[in-house]
N, C-alpha and C positions, 0 to 999 in steps of 0.2 A: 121548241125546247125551252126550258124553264130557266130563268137568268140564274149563273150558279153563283154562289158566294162562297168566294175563297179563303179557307184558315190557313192553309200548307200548301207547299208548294216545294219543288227543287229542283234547281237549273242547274245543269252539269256545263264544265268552262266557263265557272263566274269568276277564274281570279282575273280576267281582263277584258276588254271590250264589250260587248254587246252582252254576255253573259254575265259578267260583273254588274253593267249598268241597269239590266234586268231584275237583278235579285235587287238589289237596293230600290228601282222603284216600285218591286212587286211589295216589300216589308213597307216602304212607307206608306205604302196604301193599305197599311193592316194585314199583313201574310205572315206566318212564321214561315221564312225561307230558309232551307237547307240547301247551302252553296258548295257545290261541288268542284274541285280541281287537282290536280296537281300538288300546286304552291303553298307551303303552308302561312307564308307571313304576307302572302297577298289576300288570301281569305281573313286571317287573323285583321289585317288593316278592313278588308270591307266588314266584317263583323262591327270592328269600332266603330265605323262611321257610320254606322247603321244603326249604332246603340247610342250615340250622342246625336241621333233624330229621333229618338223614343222610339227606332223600330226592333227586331229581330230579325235577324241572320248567323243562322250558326255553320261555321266551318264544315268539312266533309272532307279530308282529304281522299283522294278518289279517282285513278286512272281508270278511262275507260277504252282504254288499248285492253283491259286485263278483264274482259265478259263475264266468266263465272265471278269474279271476286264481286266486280262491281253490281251485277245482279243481286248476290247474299245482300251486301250495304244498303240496295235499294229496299230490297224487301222488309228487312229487319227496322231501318226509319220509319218503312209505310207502315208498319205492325206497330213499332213504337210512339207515333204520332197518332193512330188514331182512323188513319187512312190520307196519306196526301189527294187534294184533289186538285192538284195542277202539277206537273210533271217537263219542262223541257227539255230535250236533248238540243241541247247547243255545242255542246263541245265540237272543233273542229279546225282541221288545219288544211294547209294550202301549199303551193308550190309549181312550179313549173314541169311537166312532163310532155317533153315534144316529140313528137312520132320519131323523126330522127337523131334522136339524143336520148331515145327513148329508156328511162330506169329502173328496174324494178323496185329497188328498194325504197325511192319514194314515193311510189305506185302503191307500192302494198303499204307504206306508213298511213299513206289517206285514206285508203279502204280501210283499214283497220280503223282509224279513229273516226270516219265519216260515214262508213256503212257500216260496220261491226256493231262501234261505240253504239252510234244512234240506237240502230234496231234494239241492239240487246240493254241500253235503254230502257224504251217504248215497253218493250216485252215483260220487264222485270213486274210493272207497275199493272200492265193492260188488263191479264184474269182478275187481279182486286178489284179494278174499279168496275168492269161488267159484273162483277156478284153484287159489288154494292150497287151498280146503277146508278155511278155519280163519278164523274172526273172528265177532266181534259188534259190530252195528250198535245205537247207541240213542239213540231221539229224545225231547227231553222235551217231553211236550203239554201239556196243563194239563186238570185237571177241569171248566174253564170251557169246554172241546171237547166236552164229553157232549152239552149242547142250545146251543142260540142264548139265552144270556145280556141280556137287554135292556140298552139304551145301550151293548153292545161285540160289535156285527154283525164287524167283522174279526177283531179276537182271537178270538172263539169260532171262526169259520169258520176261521182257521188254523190254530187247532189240531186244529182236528175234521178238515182235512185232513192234520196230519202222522198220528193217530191210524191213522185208514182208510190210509194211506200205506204204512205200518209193518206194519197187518194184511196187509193184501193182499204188502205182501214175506216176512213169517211166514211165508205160505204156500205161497208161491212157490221160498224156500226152505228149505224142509225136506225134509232129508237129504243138503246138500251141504257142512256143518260150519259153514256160518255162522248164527249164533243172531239171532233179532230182541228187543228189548228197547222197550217203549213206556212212559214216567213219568209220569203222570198228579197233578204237584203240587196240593194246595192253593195255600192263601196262604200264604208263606212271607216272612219279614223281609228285605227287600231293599231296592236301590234302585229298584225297580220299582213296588213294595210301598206304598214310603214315599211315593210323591205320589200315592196310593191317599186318594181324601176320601169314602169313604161304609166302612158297616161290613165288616168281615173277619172272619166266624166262626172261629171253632178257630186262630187264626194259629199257626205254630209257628216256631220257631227253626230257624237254617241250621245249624245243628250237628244237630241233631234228625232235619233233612229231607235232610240230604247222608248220614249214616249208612243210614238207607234206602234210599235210592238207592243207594248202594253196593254194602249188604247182598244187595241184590234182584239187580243186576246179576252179579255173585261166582257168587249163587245160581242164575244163567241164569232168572230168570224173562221170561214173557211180558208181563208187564203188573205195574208200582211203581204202589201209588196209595197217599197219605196226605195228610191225616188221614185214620183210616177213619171220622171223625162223617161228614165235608162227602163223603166217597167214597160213603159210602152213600145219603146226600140225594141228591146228582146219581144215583146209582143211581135211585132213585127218580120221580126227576122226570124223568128218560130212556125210562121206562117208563109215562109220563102218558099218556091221550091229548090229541091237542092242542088242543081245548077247554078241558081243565082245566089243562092246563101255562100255558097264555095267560094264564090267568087268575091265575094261581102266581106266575107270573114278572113279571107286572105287580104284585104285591102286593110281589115281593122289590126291585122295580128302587128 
């Protein structure tokens, strides 16, 4: 496939973390990024600091708990820009659901923003860019999508279905110029992160882990995974059978 060169681009969950640090290094590398969130005076700050490095980013405020809304926003950008051709679904949240303390309501808040969000996403942008036959789609999972993680039955299963989501579009299209792109973070310093109260191996910095991402995307890869310590462990423990995984993952919970 043909190295693409990106004007547009927009990452949904840029007012903090990895989505934040995303759109600011996708504009200084020359992107006009449309960042989408929530917040409006966290986007308003990363617009400025984006515009006092001569790049662009322009706000979006933008829930994507709300699928038809956020779908019209996407379409109406992609039609008013020109055509985006780089797209992330990043937006994503996290939490604790333990089989016996089991929740619905923060059950259904992560599907909603993790499988909802994402796909309906992906979907707003995916028929434009197959007609034009130019774009990249990319979803960030988490390495806590490889298995069922004990005490976070949602998050793992969210992600594990943007993962599987993203392959099966991989292959679905190839060879119509749109590229598929899957992220597979560790733990990374965020506001996510930070009400995080048990251990975080390998934790790395958002400067660290937004470079990567970038790097990997640029590069057209299929698949960003970092740290490669915890990428390889879940490698590993993916490849368990499930007798001994249970017994693994009970020892890690």
């Amino acid at each position: 496939m043909a190295e693409m060169t990106y004007r547009t681009a927009l990452v949904t969950g840029a007012s903090s973390g990895l989505g934040r640090g995303l759109a600011l290094w996708l504009a200084k590398h020359g992107v006009r990024v449309f960042a989408t969130g929530r917040r409006l005076s966290q986007l308003q700050a990363l617009s400025a600091e984006a515009q006092a490095a001569g790049a662009t980013v322009e706000p979006v405020v933008m829930d994507v708990n709300h699928a038809e809304a956020s779908q019209e926003r996407i379409r109406a950008i992609d039609a008013e820009c020109g055509g985006l051709d780089l797209v992330v679904a990043n937006a994503g949240i996290g939490g604790p659901t333990h089989g016996k303390r089991m929740d619905w309501e923060r059950t259904r808040a992560i599907i909603d923003t993790n499988v909802t969000g994402a796909a309906a996403t992906l979907c707003a942008v995916l028929p434009q860019m197959v007609e034009r036959r130019r774009g990249h789609v990319v979803g960030v999972s988490s390495l806590a999508g490889m298995r069922g993680l004990a005490g976070h039955a949602a998050y793992s299963a969210s992600k594990a279905f943007l993962a599987t989501f993203l392959e099966s579009l991989r292959v679905d299209l190839k060879g119509t110029g749109v590229q598929v792109t899957c992220v597979y973070p560790g733990f990374v310093k965020s506001e996510l992160t930070a009400k995080n109260n048990f251990p975080m191996p390998f934790l790395m910095e958002t400067e660290d882990a937004v470079e990567r991402m970038g790097r990997g995307i640029f590069a057209g890869a299929t698949e960003v995974s970092f740290p490669w310590q915890l990428a390889t462990s879940m490698r590993v423990l993916k490849a368990m059978p499930n007798p001994l995984f249970d017994a693994t993952a009970r020892r890690l919970k």
